[in-house]
N, C-alpha and C positions, 0 to 999 in steps of 0.2 A: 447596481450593487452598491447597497452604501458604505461610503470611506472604503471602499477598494477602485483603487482607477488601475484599469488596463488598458491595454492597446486595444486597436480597431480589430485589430486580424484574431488577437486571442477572444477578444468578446465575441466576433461571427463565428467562431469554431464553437464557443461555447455553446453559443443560441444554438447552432446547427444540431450540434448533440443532443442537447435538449429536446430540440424539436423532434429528432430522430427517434425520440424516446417516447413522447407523445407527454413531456410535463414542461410547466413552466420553467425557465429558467433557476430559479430559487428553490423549486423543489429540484431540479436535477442536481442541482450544487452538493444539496441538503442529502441527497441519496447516494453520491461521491463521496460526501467526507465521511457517511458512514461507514461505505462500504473499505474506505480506506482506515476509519478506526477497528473494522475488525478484522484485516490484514495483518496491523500492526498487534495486533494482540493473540492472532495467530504466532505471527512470526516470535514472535515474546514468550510465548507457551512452549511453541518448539525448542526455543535457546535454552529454554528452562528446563525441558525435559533431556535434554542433550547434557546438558550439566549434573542432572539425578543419574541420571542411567550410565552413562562414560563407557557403556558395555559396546564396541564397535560393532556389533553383528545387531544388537538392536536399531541401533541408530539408523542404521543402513536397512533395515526392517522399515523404520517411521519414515525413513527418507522416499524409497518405492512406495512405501503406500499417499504418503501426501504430499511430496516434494520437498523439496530443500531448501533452504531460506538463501534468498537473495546475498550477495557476499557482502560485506559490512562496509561500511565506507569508513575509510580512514584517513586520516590528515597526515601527507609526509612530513616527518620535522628534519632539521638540520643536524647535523650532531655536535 
């Protein structure tokens, strides 16, 4: 992987996956950050429809039919 260095143990897990897959490594990569770009743009579309709609009984409609979005990560501050 060029200009990315990682450990020995994450780059065999990596291959292994890969291999498990039946693609090269570069393409398994290349088919993870896709499949994680349209996660995130899932998960974007739902926060978006949750803010149109603010109706609790649909939300909880879209939420049973295709899940809920992961909880948000936030940074504790001090006060």
């Amino acid at each position: 992987m060029a200009g990315i260095e990682i450990d020995d143990t994450t780059a065999d897990a990596l291959q292994a996956l890969a291999d498990a897959a039946g693609l090269p490594l570069d393409a398994y990569l290349a088919q993870v950050a896709e499949e994680k770009r349209r996660e995130r743009a899932l998960d974007e579309g739902a926060e978006i429809f949750r803010q149109v709609t603010g109706a609790p009984e649909t939300v909880a409609a879209f939420d049973a039919e295709y899940g809920a979005p992961a909880p948000a990560r936030t940074a504790s501050r001090a006060a």
